[in-house]
C-alpha positions in Angstrom: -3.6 -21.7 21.5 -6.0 -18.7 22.0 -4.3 -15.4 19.9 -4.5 -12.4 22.9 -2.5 -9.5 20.9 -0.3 -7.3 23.3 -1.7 -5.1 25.5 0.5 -2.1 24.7 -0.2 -2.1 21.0 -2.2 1.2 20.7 1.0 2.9 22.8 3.4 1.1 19.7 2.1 2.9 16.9 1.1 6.5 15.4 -1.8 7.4 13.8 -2.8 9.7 11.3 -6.6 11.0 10.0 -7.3 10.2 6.6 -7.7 13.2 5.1 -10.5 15.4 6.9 -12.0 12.3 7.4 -12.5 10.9 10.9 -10.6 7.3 10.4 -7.6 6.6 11.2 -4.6 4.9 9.9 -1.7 3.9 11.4 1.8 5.3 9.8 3.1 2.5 8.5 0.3 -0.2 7.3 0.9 -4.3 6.1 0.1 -4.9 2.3 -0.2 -8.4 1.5 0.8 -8.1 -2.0 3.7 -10.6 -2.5 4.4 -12.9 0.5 1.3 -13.9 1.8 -0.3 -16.2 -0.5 -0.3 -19.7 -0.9 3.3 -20.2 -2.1 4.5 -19.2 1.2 4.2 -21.3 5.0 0.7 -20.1 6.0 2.2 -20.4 9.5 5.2 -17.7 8.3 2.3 -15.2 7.3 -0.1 -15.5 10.5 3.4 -14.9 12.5 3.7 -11.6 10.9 0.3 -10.7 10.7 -0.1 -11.7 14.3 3.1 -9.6 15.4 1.9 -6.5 13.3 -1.1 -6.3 15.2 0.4 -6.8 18.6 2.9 -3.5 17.0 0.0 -1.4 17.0 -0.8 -1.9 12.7 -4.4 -2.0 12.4 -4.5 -1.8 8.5 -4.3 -4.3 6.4 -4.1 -3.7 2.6 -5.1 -6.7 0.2 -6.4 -7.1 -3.5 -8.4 -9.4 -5.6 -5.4 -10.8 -7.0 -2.5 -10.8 -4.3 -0.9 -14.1 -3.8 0.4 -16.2 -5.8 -1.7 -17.5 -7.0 -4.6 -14.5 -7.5 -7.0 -14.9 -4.3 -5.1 -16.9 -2.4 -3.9 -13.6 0.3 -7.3 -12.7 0.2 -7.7 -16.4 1.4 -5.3 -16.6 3.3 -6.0 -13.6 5.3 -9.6 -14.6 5.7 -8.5 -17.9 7.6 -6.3 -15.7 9.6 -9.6 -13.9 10.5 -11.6 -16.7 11.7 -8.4 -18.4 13.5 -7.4 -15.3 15.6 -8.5 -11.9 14.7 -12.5 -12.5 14.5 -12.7 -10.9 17.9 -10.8 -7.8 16.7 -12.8 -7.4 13.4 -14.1 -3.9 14.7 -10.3 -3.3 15.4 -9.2 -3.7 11.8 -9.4 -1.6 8.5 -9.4 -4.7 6.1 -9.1 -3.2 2.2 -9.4 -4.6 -1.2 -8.9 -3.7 -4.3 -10.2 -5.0 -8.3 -8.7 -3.5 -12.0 -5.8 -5.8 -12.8 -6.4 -8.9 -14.4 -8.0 -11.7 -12.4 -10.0 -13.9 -14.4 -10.4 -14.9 -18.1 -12.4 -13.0 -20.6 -13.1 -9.2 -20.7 -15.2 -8.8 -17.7 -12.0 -10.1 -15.7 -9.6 -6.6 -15.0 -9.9 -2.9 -15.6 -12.7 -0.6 -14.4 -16.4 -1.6 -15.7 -19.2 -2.1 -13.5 -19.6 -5.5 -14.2 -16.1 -6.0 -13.0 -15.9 -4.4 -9.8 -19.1 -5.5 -8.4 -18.3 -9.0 -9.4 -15.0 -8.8 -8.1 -15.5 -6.8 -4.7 -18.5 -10.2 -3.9 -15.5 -12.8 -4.8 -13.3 -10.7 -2.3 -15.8 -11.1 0.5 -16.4 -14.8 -0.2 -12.7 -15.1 0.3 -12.2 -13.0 3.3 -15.1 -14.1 5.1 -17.3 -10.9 5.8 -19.8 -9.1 5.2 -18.1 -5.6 4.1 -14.1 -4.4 3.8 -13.4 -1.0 5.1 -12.1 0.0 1.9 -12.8 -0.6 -1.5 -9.9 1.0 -4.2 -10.5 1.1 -8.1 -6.7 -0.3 -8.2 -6.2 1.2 -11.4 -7.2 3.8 -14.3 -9.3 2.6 -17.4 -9.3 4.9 -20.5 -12.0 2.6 -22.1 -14.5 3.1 -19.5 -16.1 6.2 -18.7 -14.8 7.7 -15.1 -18.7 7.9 -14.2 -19.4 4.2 -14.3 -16.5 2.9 -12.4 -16.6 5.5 -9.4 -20.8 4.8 -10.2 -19.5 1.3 -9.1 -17.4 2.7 -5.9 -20.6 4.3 -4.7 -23.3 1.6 -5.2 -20.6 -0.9 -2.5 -21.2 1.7 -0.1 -24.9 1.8 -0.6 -25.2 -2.0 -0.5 -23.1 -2.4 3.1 -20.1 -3.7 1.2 -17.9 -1.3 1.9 -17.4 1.6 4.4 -15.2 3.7 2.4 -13.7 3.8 -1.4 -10.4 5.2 -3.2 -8.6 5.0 -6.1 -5.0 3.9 -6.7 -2.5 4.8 -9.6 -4.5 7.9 -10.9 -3.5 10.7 -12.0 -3.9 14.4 -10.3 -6.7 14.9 -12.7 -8.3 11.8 -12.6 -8.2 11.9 -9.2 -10.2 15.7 -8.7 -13.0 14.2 -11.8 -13.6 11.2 -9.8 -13.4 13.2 -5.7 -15.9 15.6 -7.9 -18.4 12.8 -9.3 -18.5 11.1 -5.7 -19.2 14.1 -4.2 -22.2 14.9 -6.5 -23.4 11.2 -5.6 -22.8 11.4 -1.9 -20.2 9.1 -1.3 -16.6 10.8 -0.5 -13.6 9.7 -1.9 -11.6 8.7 1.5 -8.0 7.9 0.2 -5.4 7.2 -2.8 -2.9 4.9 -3.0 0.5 5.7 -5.1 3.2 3.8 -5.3 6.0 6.8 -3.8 9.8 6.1 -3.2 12.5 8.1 -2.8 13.8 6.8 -5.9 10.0 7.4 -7.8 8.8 10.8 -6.8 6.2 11.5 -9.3 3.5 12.3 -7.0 5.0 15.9 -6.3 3.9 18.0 -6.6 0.5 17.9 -8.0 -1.0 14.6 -6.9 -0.2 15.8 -3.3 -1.7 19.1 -4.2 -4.6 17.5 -4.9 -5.1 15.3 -2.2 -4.2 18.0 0.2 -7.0 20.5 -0.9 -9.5 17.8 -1.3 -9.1 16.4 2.0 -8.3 13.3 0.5 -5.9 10.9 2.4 -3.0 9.5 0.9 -1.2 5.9 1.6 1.7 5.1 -0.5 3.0 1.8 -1.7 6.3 0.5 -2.5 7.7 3.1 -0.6 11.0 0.6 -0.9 11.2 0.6 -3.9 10.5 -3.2 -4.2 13.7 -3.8 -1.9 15.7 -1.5 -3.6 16.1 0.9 -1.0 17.2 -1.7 1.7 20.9 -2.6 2.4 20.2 -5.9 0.1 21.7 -4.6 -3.3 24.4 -2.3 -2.0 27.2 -5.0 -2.8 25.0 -6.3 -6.2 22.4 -9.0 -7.0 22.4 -11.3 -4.1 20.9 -14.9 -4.9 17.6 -15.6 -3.7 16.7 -11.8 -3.6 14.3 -10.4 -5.6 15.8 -9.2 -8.0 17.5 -12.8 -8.6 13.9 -14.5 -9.4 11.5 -13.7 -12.7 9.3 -10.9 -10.2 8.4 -7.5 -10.6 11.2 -6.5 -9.5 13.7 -6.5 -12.6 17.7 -6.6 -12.6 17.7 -4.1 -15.0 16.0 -1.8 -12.3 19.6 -1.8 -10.4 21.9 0.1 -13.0 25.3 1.5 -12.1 23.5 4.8 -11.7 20.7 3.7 -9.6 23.2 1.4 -7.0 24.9 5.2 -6.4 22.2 6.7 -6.0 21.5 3.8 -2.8 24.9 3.9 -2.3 24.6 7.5 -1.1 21.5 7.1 0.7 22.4 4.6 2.8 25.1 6.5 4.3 22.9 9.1 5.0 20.8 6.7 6.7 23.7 5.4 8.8 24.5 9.1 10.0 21.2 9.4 11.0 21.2 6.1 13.5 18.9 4.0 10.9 18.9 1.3 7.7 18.6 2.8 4.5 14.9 1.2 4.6 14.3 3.0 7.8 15.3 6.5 6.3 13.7 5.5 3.6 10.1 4.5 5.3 10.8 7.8 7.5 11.2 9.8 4.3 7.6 9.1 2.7 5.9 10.3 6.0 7.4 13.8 6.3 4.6 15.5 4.5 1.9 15.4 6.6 -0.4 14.3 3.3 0.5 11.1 3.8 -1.4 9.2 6.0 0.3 6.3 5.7 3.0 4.3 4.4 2.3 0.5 3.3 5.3 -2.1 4.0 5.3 -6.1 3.0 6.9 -8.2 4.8 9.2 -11.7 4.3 9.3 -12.0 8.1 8.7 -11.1 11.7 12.3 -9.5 11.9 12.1 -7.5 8.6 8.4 -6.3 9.9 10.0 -5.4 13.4 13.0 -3.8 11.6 10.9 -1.6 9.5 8.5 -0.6 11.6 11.1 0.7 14.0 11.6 3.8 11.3 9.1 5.6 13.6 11.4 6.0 16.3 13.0 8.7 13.8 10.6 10.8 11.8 12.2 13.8 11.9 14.7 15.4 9.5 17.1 18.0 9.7 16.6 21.2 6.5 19.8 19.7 5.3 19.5 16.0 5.5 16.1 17.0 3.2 18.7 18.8 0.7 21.1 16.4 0.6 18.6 13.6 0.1 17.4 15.4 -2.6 20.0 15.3 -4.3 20.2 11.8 -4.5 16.3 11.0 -4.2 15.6 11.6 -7.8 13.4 9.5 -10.6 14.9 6.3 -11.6 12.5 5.2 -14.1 11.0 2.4 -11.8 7.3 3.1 -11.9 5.4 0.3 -13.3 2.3 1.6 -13.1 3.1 5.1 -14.9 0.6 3.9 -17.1 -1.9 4.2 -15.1 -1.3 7.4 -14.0 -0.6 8.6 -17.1 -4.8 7.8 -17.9 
């Protein structure tokens, strides 16, 4: 049958500009990072992608090597395009992503020239068009110079290949040299992505400083903390969860100290009428720096679930306090390195 997403879809969703830019993002935005490649029922991940649409998400966030295996969401999402959201394309902010490891050799990951353009032609032949709406340089390289891979960033935009560019996973000051480089070239640098939780804070303050005077826009990732901040681990390890399987989410993530920590926030979350994710999803949007806040999904119901956080976006001056006091770094950023460039 013919897809025909809901009519009320724009009414279902809140939107934010992208810095002082003119696009627009929706609040909460699908990344197809984990669950949507071919290991899962393709007909599982069109179900979701379908319903987010029809929810009002126009934004959805991909990488050269999201599956598993590397490519295959990239693939995936590109028959999803052709099947049922071709006549939507100018509907969509489709992004991509290249500087982790995705083929042999040492032209295959970090932040050269070589790589990036190679990578960002593969991501097009997978998706099936002609240009992405964003293209990130997903990741920090000390061994190339900053010049060369935003140099990259701004020759997609001159060839058509891109509309936009970011950067995910730099630092404060990485992130003003390579705003500052663009500039001088003529291309702006639209957004970052950082992975943010309340659990992994280390964006605060400066990264948001920086982003907020540049008139950068800001959409965070793993704002979950990889399932940590659901109701999933309050009682322990459950099988089958994450945490249960050889991902990147590790048991030794969930210490004593880290499970009170949830503990505590989830009963915040239940005075305030939500999950713990919910809070938690709510909690990453109070700044108004963020434009957006990126959520995977296993399901239709966990999508529906989580994007149901909007309904409650507001917090009391002490609910902030006390989630403060239990919001604090857990030692679960594993891309620190990155950021550390």
């Amino acid at each position: 049958m013919t897809y025909v997403p809901a009519d009320d879809r724009y009414d279902r969703m809140l939107y934010r500009c992208t810095g002082r830019s003119g696009l627009k993002l929706p609040a909460i935005s699908l990344g197809l990072w984990w669950n949507f490649g071919h290991e899962r029922p393709f007909d599982t991940s069109r179900a979701i992608v379908r319903r987010a649409f029809d929810l009002g998400i126009t934004h959805f966030d991909l990488a050269n090597n999201y599956g598993p295996p590397y490519g295959s969401a990239e693939e995936n999402f590109g028959r999803l395009l052709r099947s049922d959201l071709k006549p939507f394309r100018d509907e969509l902010v489709v992004s991509t992503k290249a500087g982790y490891d995705m083929w042999p050799g040492p032209y295959g990951e970090w932040g050269s020239r070589k790589y990036l353009l190679a990578s960002l032609d593969q991501s097009l032949e997978r998706l099936g068009l002609d240009y992405v709406d964003i293209f990130y340089s997903h990741r920090s390289d000390a061994e190339t110079p900053l010049e060369e891979t935003v140099g990259a960033l701004d020759t997609v935009v001159r060839q058509g290949k891109a509309l936009y560019v970011g950067v995910s996973s730099y630092s404060a000051k990485k992130t003003r040299e390579a705003a500052a480089i663009l500039h001088e070239m003529g291309t702006p640098l639209l957004i970052h992505q950082p992975s943010y939780s309340m659990l992994n804070r280390w964006i605060e303050p400066e990264l948001l400083d920086a982003v907020g005077e540049l008139g950068i826009g800001c959409i965070v990732f793993s704002p979950l903390a990889q399932g940590m901040l659901t109701d999933k681990y309050l009682g322990g390890i459950p099988e089958g969860s994450r945490a249960s399987r050889p991902t990147t989410l590790s048991p030794n993530l969930l210490t004593d100290e880290a499970l009170t920590k949830i503990r505590a926030l989830n009963e915040i979350a239940e005075r305030r009428g939500q999950t713990l994710a919910q809070t938690a999803l709510a909690w990453t949007l109070r700044d108004a720096r963020v434009t957006s806040t990126l959520i995977g999904a296993s399901s239709v119901e966990q999508l529906e679930m989580n994007v149901a956080a909007l309904a409650r976006l507001d917090f009391t001056p002490d609910e902030l306090a006390e989630i403060d006091r239990y919001a604090t770094e857990s030692e679960i950023n594993i891309w620190a390195a990155s950021s550390r460039e």
